[in-house]
C-alpha positions as CSV (number, residue, x, y, z in Angstrom):
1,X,14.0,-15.8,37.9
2,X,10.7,-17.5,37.5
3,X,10.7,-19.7,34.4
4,X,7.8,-19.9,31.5
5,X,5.5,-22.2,31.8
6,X,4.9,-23.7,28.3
7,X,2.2,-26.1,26.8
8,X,3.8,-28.3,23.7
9,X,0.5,-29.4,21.1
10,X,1.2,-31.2,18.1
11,X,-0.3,-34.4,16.5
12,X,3.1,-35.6,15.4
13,X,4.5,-37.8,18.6
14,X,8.1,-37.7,17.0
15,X,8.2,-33.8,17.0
16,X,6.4,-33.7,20.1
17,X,9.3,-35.9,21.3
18,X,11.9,-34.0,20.0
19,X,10.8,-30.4,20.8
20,X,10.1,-31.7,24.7
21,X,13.9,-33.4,24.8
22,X,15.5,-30.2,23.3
23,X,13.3,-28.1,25.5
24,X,14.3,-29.7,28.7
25,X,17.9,-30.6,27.8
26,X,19.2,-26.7,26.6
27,X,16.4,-24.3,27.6
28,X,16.4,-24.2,31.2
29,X,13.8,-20.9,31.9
30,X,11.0,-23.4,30.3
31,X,9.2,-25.1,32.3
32,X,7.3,-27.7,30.4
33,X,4.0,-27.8,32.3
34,X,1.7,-29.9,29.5
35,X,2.7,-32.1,26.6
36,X,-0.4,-33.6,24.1
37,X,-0.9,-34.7,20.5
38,X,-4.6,-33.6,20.8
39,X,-5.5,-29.9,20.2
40,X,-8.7,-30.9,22.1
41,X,-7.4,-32.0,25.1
42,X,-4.8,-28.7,24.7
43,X,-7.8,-26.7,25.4
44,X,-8.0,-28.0,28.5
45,X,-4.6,-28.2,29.6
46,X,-4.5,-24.4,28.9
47,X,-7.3,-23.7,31.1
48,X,-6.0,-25.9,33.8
49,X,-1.9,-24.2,33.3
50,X,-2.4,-20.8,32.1
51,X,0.8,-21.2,30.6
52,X,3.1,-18.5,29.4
53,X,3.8,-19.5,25.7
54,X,2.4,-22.5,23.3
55,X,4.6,-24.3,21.2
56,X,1.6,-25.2,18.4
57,X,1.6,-26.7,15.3
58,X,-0.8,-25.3,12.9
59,X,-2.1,-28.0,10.8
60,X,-3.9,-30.6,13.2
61,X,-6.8,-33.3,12.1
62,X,-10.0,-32.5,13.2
63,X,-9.1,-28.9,14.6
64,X,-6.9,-27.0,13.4
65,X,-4.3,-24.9,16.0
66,X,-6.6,-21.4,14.2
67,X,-9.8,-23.4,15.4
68,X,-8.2,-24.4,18.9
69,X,-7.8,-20.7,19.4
70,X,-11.3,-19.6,18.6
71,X,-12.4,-21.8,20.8
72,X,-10.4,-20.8,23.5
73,X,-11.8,-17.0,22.7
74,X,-9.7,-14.8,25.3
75,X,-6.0,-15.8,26.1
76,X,-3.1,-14.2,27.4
77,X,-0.1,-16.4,26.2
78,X,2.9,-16.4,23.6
79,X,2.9,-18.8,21.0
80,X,5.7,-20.1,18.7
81,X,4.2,-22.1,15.6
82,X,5.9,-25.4,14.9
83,X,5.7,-26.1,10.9
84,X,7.5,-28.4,8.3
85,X,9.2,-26.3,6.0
86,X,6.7,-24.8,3.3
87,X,8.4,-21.2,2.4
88,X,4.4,-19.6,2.0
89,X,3.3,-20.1,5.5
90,X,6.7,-19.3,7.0
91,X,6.2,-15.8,5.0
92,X,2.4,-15.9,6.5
93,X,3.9,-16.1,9.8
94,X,6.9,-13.6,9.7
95,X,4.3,-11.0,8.6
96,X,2.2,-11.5,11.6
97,X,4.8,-11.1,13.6
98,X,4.7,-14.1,15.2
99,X,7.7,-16.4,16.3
100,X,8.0,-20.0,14.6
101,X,10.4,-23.1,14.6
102,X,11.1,-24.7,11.3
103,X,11.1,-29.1,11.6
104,X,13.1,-30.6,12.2
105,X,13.9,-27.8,15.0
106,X,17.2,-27.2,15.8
107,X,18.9,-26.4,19.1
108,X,20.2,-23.0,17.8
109,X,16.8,-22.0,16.4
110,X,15.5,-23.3,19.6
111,X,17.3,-21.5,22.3
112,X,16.9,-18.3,20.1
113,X,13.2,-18.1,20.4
114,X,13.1,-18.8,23.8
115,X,15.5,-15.7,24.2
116,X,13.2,-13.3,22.3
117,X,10.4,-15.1,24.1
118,X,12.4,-13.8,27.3
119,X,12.3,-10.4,26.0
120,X,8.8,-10.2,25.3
121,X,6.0,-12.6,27.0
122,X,2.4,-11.2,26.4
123,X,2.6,-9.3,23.2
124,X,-0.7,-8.8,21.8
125,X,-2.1,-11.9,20.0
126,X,-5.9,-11.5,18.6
127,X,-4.9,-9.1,15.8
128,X,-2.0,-11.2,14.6
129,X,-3.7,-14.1,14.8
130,X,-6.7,-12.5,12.1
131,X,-3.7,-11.2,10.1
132,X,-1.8,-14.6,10.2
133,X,-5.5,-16.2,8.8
134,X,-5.5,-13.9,5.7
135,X,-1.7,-14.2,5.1
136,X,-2.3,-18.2,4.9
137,X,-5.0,-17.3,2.4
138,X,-4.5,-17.5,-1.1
139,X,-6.0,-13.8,-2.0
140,X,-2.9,-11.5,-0.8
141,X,-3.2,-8.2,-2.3
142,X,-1.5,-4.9,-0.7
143,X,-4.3,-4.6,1.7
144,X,-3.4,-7.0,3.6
145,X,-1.8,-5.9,6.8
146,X,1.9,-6.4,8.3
147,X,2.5,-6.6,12.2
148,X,5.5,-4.4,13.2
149,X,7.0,-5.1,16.4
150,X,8.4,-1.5,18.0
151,X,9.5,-0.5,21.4
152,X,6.1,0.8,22.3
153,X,4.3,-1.9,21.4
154,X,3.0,-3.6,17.7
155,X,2.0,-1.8,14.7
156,X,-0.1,-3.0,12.1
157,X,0.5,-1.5,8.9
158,X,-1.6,-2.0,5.6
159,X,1.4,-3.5,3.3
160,X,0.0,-0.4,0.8
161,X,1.2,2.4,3.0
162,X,4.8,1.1,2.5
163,X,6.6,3.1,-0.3
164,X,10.1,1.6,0.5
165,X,12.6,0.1,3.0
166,X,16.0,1.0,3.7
167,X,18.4,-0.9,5.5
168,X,20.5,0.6,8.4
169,X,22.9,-1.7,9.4
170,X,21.2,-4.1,11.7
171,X,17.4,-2.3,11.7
172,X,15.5,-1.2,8.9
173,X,14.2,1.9,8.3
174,X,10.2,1.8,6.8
175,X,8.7,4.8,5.0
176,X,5.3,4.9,4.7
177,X,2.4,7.1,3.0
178,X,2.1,10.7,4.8
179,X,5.9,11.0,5.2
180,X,5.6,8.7,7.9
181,X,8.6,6.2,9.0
182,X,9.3,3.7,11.5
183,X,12.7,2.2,12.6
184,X,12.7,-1.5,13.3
185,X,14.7,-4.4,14.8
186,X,14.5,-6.7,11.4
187,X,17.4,-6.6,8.9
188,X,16.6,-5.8,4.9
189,X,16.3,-9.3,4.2
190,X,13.6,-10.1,6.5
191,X,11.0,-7.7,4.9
192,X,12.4,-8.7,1.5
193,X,11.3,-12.7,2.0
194,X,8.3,-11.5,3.8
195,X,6.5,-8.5,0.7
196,X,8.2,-9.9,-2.2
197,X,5.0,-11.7,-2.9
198,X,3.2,-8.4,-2.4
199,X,5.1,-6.4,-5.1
200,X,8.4,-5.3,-3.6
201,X,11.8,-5.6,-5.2
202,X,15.4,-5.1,-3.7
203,X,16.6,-2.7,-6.3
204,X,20.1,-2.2,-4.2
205,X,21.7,-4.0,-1.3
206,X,20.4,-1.0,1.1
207,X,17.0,-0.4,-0.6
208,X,13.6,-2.6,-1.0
209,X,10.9,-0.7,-3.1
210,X,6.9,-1.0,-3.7
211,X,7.2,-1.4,-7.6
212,X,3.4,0.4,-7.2
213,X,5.3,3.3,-6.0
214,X,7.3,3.7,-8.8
215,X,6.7,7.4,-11.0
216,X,9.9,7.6,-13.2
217,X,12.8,5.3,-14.1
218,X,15.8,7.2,-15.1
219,X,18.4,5.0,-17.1
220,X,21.0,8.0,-17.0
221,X,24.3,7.2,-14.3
222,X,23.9,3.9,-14.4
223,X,19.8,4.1,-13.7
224,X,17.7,5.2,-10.9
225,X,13.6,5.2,-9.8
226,X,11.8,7.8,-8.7
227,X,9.3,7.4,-6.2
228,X,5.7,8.9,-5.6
229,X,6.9,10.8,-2.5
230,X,10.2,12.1,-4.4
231,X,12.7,9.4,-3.2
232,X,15.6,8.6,-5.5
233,X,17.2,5.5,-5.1
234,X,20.1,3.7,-7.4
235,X,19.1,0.3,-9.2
236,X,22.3,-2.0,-8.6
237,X,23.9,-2.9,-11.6
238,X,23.4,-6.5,-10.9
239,X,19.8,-5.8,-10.4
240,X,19.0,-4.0,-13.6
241,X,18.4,-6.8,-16.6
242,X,15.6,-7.9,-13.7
243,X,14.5,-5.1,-12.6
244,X,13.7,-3.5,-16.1
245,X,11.7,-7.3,-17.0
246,X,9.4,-6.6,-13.9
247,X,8.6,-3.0,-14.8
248,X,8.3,-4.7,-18.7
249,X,11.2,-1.4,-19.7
């Protein structure tokens, strides 16, 4: 099997250091082709190694990893963001869809990615990449878009066409405007970190709802909503003191 060829770019020579070690010592289908603390010299290494994936950190004096990228303008690679822990831009990213490593990275974490990098080299970039942007932003409203990865392909869905999410065991199940739905590879709790700036509340262990969706609460059997497209879903008991605060019953 051929390996994937990798590029590692991040000002921080320690986490440089550590990502290349754990890289080389547990991930044997990289092959670390270009290692550099400067974005602008990452440019060039790129052009010169067409690698498969980048391992990039984001926030890089005097050009950004965003600003590296736009001046690249076409590419056909993977990348995996490298951040320090800040739970906002880890939420920007999951939305995007794109893959990321949390520092200090771990070997677990680590080998993980490089699995589902395995699984899926050359998924499309641009689009996340302008999705990721206004995710980072501080204006998030429900027109902002999420990036859904399905079998065919990625979906980007406007976070307003979601009414609610329902888990099924290990995939979720989306319903969207229309009486649309899409089954997905992300557990309940992925989506629930990732909208619950955006208006969404886990009213039940199976159910996350759009609180904008909401036509009729019901405090009969122990309380239910109603949603706009006739859904009725069960508030958990544990759930109810809070839920009825957000919707100000």
């Amino acid at each position: 099997m051929e390996k994937i060829k990798a590029v590692l770019i991040d000002d921080e020579l320690n986490s440089l250091q550590n990502l290349q070690q754990k890289l080389e010592g547990f991930c044997p289908d990289i092959a670390i082709v270009a290692v550099t603390q400067k974005p602008e010299e990452g440019l060039i290494l790129i052009r010169q190694h067409q690698p498969d994936v980048v391992f990039l950190d984001i926030e890089m004096p005097k050009m950004s990893g965003f600003r590296m990228l736009e001046e690249l303008g076409e590419y056909d690679f993977d990348i995996i963001f490298t951040t320090a822990y800040n739970h906002y831009s880890v939420d920007a990213i999951r939305i995007s869809a794109f893959d990321y490593l949390v520092k200090p990275i771990g070997i677990e974490e680590l080998q993980q990615a490089v699995e589902r990098l395995s699984k899926s080299l050359h998924r499309q970039t641009k689009e996340k990449i302008d999705i990721l942007k206004k995710s980072l932003s501080d204006n998030r409203s429900q027109d902002d878009k999420i990036a859904i990865s399905t079998s065919e392909g990625i979906d980007f869905i406007p976070i307003k066409n979601i009414i609610h999410i329902e888990s099924k065991s290990n995939y979720s199940k989306i319903f969207l405007m229309d009486n649309k739905s899409i089954m997905v590879t992300k557990i309940l709790k992925d989506f629930e970190e990732m909208l619950l700036p955006y208006n969404f509340y886990r009213v039940h262990n199976s159910h996350l709802i759009n609180l904008n969706y909401i036509q009729k609460y019901v405090r009969s059997q122990g309380g239910h909503v109603q949603l706009q497209d006739g859904t009725l879903i069960d508030i958990s008991r544990r759930k109810k003191e809070e839920f009825l605060k957000m919707i100000g019953g």
